[in-house]
C-alpha positions as CSV (number, residue, x, y, z in Angstrom):
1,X,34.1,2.4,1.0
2,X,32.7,-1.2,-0.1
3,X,30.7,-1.4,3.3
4,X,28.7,2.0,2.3
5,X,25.2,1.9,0.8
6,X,24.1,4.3,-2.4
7,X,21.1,4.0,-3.4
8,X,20.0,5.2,-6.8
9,X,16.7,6.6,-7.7
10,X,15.4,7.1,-11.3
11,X,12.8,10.2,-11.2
12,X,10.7,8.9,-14.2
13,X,8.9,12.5,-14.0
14,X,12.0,14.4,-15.3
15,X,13.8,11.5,-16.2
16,X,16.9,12.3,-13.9
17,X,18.8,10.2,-11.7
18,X,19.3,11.2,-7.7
19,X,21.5,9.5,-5.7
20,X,21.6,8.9,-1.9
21,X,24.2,7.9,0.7
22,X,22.1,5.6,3.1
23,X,22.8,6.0,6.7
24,X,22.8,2.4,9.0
25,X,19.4,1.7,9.9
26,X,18.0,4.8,8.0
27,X,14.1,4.0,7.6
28,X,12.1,4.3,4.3
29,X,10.5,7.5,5.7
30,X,13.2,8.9,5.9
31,X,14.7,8.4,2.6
32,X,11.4,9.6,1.3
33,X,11.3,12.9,2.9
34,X,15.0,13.5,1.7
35,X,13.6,12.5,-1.8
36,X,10.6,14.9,-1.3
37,X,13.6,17.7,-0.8
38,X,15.8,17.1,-3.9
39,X,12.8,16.6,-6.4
40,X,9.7,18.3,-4.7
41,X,7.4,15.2,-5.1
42,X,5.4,14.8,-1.4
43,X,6.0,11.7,0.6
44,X,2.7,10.9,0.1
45,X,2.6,10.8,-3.6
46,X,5.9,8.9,-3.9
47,X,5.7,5.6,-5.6
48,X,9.1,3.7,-5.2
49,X,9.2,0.4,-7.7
50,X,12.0,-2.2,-8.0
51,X,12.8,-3.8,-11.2
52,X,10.5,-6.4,-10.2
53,X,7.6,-4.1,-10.1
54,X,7.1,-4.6,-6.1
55,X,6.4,-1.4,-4.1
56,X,8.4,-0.9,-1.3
57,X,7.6,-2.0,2.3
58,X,7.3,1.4,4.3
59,X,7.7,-1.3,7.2
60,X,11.2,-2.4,6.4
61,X,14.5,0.0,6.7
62,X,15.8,2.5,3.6
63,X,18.6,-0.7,3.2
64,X,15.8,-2.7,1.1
65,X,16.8,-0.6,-2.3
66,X,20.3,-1.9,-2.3
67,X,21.0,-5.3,-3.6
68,X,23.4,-7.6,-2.1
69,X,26.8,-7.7,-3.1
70,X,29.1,-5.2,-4.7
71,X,28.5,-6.3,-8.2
72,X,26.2,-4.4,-10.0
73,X,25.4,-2.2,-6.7
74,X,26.0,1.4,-8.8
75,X,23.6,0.3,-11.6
76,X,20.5,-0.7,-9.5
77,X,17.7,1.1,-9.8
78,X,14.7,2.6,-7.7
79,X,11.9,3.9,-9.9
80,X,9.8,6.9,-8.7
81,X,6.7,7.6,-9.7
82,X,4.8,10.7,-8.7
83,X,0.9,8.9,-7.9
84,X,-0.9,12.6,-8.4
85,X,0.1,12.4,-12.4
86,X,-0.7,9.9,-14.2
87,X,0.5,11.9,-17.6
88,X,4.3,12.1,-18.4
89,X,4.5,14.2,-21.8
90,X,7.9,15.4,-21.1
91,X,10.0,16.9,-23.0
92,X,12.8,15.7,-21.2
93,X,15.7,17.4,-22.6
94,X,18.8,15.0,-23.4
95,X,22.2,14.7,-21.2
96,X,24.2,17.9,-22.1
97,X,27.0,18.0,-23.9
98,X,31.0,18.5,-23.0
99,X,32.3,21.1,-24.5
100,X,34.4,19.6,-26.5
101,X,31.8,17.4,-28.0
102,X,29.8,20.7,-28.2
103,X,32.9,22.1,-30.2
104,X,32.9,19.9,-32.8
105,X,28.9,20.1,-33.3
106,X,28.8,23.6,-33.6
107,X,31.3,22.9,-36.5
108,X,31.3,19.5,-38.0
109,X,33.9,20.4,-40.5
110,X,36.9,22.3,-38.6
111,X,40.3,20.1,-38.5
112,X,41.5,19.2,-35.9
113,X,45.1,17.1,-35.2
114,X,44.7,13.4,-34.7
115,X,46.0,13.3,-31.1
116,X,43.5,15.5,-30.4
117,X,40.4,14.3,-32.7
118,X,40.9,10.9,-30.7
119,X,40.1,12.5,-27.4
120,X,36.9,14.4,-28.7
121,X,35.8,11.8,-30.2
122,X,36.5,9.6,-27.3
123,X,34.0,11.7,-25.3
124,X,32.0,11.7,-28.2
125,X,31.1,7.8,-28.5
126,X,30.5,8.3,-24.6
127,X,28.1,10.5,-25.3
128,X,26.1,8.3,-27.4
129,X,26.4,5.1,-25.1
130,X,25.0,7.2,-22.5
131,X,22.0,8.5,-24.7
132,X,21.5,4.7,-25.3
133,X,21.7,3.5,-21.8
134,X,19.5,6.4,-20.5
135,X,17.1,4.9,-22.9
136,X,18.1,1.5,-21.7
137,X,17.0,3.1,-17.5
138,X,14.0,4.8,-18.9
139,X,12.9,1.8,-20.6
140,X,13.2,-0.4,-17.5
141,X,11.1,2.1,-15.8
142,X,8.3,1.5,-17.8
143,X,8.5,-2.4,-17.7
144,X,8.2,-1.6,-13.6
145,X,5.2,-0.2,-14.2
146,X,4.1,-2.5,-16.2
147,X,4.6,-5.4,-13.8
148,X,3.3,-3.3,-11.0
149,X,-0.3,-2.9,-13.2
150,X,-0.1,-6.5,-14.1
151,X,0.2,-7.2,-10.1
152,X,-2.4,-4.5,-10.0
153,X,-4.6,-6.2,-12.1
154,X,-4.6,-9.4,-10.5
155,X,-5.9,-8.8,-7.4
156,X,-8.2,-6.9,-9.4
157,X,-9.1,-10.6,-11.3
158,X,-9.3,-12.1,-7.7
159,X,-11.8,-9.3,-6.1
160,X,-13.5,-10.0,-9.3
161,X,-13.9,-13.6,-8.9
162,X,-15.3,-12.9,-5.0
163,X,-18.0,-10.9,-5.7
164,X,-19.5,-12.9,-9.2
165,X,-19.0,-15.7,-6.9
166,X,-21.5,-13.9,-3.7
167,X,-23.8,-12.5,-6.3
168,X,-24.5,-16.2,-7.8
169,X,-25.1,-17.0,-4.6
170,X,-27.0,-14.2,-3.4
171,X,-29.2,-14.8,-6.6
172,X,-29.8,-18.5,-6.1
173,X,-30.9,-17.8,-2.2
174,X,-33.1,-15.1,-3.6
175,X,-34.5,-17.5,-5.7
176,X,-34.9,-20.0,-3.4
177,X,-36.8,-17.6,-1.0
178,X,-39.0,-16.3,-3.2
179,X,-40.6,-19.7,-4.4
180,X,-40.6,-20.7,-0.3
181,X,-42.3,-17.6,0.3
182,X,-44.5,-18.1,-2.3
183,X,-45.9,-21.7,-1.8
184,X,-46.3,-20.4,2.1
185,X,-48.5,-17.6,1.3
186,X,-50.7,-19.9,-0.7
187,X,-51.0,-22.7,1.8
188,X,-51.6,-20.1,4.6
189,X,-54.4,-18.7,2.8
190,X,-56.1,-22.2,2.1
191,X,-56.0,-23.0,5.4
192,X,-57.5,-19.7,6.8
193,X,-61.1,-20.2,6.6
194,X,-60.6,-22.8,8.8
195,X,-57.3,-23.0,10.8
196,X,-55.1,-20.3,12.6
197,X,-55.4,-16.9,11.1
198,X,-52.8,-13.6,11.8
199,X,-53.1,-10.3,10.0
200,X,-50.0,-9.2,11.5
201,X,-48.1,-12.1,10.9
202,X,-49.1,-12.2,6.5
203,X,-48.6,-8.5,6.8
204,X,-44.4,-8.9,7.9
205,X,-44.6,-12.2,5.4
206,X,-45.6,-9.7,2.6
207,X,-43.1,-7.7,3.9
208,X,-40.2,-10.2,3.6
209,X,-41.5,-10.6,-0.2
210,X,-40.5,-6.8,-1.1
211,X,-37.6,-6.8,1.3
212,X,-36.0,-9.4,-0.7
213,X,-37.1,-7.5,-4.1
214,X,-34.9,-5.1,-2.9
215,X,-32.2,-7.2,-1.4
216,X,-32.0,-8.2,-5.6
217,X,-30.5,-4.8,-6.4
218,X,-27.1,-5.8,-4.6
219,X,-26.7,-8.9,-7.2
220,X,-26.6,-6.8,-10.1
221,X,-23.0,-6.0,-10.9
222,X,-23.3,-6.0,-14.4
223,X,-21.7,-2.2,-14.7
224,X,-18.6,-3.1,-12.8
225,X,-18.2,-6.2,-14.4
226,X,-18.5,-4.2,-18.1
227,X,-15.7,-2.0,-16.8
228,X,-14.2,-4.7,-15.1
229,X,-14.0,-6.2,-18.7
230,X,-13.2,-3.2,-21.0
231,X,-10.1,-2.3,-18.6
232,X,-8.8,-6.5,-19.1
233,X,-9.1,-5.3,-22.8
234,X,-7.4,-2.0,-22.4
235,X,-4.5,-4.1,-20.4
236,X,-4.1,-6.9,-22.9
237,X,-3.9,-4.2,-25.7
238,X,-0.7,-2.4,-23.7
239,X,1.0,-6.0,-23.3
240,X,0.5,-6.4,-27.1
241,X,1.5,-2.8,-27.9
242,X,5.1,-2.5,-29.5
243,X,5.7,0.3,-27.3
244,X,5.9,-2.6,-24.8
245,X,9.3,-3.9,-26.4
246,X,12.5,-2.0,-26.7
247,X,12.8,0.2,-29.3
248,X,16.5,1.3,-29.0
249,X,18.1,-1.0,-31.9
250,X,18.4,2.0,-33.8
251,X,20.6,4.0,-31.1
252,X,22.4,0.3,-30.5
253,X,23.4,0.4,-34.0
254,X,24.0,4.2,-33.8
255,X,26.3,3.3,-30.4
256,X,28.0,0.5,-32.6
257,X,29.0,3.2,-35.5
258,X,30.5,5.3,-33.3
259,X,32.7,2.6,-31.8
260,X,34.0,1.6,-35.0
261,X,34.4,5.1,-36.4
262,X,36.2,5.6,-33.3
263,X,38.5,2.3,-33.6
264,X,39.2,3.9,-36.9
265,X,40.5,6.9,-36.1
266,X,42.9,5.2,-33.2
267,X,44.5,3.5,-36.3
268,X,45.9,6.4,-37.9
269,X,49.3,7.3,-37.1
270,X,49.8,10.5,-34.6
271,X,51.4,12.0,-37.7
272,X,51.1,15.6,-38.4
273,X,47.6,15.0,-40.3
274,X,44.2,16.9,-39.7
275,X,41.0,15.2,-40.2
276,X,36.9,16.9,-39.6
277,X,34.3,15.1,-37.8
278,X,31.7,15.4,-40.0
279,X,30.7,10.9,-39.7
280,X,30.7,11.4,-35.8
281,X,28.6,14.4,-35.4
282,X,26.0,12.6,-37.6
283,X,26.1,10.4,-35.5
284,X,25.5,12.4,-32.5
285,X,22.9,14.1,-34.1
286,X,20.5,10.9,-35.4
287,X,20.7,8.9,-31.9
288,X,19.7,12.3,-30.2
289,X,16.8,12.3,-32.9
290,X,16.0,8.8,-32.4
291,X,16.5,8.8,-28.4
292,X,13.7,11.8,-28.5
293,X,11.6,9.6,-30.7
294,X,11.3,6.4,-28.7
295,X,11.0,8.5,-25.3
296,X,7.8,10.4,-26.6
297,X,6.4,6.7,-27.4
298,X,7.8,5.0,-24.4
299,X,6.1,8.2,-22.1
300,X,3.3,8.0,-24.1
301,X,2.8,4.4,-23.1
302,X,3.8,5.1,-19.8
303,X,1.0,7.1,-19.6
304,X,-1.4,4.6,-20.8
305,X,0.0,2.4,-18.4
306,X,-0.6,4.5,-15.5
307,X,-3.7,5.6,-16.3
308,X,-4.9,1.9,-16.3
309,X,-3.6,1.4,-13.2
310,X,-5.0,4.4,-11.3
311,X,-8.6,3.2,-12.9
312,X,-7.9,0.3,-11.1
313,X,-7.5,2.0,-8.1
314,X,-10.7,3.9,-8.1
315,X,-12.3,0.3,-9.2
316,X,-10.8,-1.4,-5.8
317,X,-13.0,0.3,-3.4
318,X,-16.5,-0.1,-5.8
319,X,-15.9,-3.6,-5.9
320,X,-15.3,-3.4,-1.9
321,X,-18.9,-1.6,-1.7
322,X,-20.5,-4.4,-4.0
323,X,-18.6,-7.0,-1.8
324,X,-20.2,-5.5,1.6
325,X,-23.8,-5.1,-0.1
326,X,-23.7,-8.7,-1.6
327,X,-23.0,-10.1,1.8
328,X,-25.7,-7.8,4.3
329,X,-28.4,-9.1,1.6
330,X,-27.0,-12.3,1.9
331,X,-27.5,-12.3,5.7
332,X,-31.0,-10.6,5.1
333,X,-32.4,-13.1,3.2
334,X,-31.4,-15.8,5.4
335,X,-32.5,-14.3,8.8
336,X,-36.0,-13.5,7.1
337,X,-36.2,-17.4,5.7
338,X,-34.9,-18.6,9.4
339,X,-37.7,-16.1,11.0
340,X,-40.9,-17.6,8.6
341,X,-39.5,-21.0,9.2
342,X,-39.6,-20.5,13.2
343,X,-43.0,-19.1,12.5
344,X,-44.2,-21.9,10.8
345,X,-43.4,-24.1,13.1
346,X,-44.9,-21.9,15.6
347,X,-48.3,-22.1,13.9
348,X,-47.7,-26.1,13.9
349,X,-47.8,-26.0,17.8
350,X,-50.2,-24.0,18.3
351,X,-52.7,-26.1,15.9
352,X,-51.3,-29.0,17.5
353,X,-52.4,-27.6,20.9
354,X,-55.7,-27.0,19.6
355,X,-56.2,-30.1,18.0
356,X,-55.7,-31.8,21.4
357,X,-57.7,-29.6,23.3
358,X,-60.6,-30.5,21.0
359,X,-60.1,-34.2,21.3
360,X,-59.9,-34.1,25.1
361,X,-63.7,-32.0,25.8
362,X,-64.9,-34.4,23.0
363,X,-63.9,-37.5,25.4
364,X,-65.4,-36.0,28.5
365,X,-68.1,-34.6,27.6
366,X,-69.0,-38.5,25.9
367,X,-67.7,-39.2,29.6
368,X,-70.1,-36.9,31.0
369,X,-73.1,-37.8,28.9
370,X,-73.2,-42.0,29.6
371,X,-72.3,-41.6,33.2
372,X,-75.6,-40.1,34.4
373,X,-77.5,-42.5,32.4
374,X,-76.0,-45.3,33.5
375,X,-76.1,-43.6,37.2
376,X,-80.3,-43.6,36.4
377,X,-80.8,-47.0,34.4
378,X,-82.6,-49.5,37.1
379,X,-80.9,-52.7,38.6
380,X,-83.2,-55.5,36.7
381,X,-83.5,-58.6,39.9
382,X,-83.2,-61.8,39.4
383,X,-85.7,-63.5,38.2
384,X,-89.0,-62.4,36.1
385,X,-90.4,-60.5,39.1
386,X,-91.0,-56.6,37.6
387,X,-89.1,-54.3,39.5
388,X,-90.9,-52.4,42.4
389,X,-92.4,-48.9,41.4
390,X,-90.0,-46.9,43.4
391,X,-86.6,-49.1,42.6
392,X,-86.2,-46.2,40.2
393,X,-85.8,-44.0,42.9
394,X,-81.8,-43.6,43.7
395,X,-80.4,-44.7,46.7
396,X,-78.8,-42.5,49.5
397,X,-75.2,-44.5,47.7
398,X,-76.5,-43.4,44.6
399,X,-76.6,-39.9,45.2
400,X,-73.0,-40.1,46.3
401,X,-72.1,-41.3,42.9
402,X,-73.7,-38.4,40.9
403,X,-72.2,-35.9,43.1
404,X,-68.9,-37.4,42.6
405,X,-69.9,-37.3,38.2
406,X,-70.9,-33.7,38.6
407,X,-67.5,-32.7,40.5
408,X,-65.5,-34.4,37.5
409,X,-66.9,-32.4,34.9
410,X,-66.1,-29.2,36.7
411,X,-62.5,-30.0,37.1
412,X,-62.7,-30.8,33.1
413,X,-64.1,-27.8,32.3
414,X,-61.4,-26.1,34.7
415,X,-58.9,-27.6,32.4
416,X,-60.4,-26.6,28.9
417,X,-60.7,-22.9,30.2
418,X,-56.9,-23.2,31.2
419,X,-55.8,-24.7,28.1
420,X,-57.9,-22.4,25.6
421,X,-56.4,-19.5,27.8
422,X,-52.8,-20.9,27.2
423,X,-53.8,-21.3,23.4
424,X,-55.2,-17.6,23.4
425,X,-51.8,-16.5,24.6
426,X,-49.3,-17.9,22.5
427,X,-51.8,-16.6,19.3
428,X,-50.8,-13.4,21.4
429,X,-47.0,-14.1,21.3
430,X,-46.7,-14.9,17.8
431,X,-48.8,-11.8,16.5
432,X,-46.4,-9.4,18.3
């Protein structure tokens, strides 16, 4: 018997307990499909807490909602929760009474022998100890829930603190491009009258300018952070409720009453005497009264509770959306700012190529232009003798020279037409 494994599970929908005789190795689907039988709540919406507020792991056996040990094993708790409702407004109807018990309500005032008072009113103060530790159950219920929405809540904080942190830096980038993009437009058009000119390529430049208007929609998470906000608020407000606290001192004082009254009677003598029970059926009567008071208000809570978590729920995957847009303008922005950058440096090169170009016809055609005067400017002799009429003429060696002058020139205007042509298509290149 010590070696078997009951677990206990508090529906906090109708406030009943359902117990279950765990076979070995029995898997948590399992014990949720025999849970879906006995209180008609679908796997699928089944919520199973721990004390601790923890969720069960659907990955580990059935055995994880029994505690170690044999003490305490038959008070341990599992707390369902149905995850379609997120109101639980009752009424939940208190424990029913024995019918002894039920005797003496019915008529607070008929005698009854000692012997016999003792018994009913044994069963009696057991009656209000259980109302009280009902309470007690119920109670811890709604602290589970509580912890679960605080767990809740901080990954909330942390998904939170991800996406203010992308959309700072998605807003300094943006800010960053746009002043780039900017001073690049303005020194492109200064140098345009006369340097390297593309329609095509300030046209996509323009381009990248709206684009990254647009890319500043994904930064603005000012809505989810006001809700964000307002449910921190709502949250705090629960912790700080008194609904959060226990409210059974007044059936713990109730319980106590009935001990004593109880105590009372056993010192009596088991004489022939009679006695009513008039002072333990009020006392019956006000801890029902008070039990049904604190579970509206601790339902009531409960509700509040749940209905914080489920908005956190449906906040999860917004903040997941904002996350993804936040980071594909992100990479936007810095593939357009790598692409004007490589084109920059495009333009570079190609004025580069150009300005060298120009530098190297300058030099031969100055090459070209002293060559064939100083192939025609006569030999002066020695001496003061004028030169002879037709020295000026050139020489058969002469002739060879020019020719030679003439054939140099053509191979540098070979070279400027293949380097223009090169120029011409890398301009081509860059437009497309």
């Amino acid at each position: 018997v010590l070696f078997l494994q009951i677990v206990h599970i508090l529906n906090m929908t109708s406030a009943k307990i359902v117990s279950f005789l765990l076979h070995p190795e029995e898997s948590l689907h399992s014990l949720q499909n025999r849970i879906e039988f006995e209180t008609g709540i679908s796997t699928g919406n089944q919520e199973l807490l721990l004390e601790t507020g923890i969720c069960l792991d659907p990955r580990k056996p059935a055995s994880q909602c029994v505690i170690d040990g044999v003490r305490g094993w038959d008070s341990y708790m599992v707390y369902l929760f149905d995850k379609s409702r997120t109101v639980y407004d009752g009424p939940f109807a208190s424990r029913s009474l024995s019918d002894c018990v039920n005797y003496i309500v019915q008529d607070s005032k008929i005698q009854l022998p000692i012997p016999q008072l003792r018994k009913v009113w044994a069963e009696a103060v057991h009656y209000v100890i259980g109302l009280k530790e009902d309470y007690s159950r119920l109670f811890q219920g709604q602290r589970a829930a509580m912890l679960s929405l605080l767990r809740y809540n901080a990954n909330l904080i942390k998904m939170k603190n991800n996406m203010v942190s992308a959309s700072q830096q998605l807003k300094a980038k943006l800010e960053f491009f746009h002043q780039s993009i900017r001073l690049d437009l303005e020194r492109y058009s200064d140098q345009m009258a006369y340097g390297i000119s593309s329609e095509k390529m300030l046209k996509a430049w323009k381009e990248m300018e709206e684009k990254a208007s647009q890319c500043a929609q994904a930064e603005d998470i000012g809505y989810l952070d006001e809700q964000i906000m307002a449910l921190h608020t709502e949250i705090v407000e629960l912790q700080k409720s008194p609904y959060a606290r226990r409210q059974g001192e007044v059936m713990e004082s109730l319980e106590q009453r009935a001990i004593d009254l109880y105590k009372q009677l056993k010192t009596r003598p088991p004489d022939h005497a009679y006695s009513d029970s008039t002072d333990m059926v009020k006392i019956i009567v006000q801890t029902v009264q008070s039990q049904d008071r604190v579970l509206k208000e601790l339902f009531g809570h409960l509700s509040k509770l749940l209905g914080c978590k489920q908005k956190i729920i449906d906040l999860l995957p917004e903040i997941e959306v904002a996350l993804n847009n936040i980071k594909e303008a992100d990479n936007s922005v810095m593939q357009m700012q790598g692409k004007r950058q490589r084109e920059i440096w495009h333009l570079l090169k190609i004025a580069c190529t150009q300005s060298s170009s120009r530098s190297l016809v300058s030099s031969s055609l100055e090459g070209t232009a002293s060559s064939p005067a100083a192939a025609w400017i006569p030999q002066s002799s020695s001496g003061n003798t004028p030169p002879h009429p037709l020295s000026s003429l050139a020489a058969p060696q002469e002739g060879d020279d020019f020719a030679a002058v003439i054939q140099e020139n053509v191979n540098y205007l070979e070279l400027f037409s293949s380097i223009l042509q090169e120029v011409r298509q890398e301009q081509n290149s860059m437009m497309v």
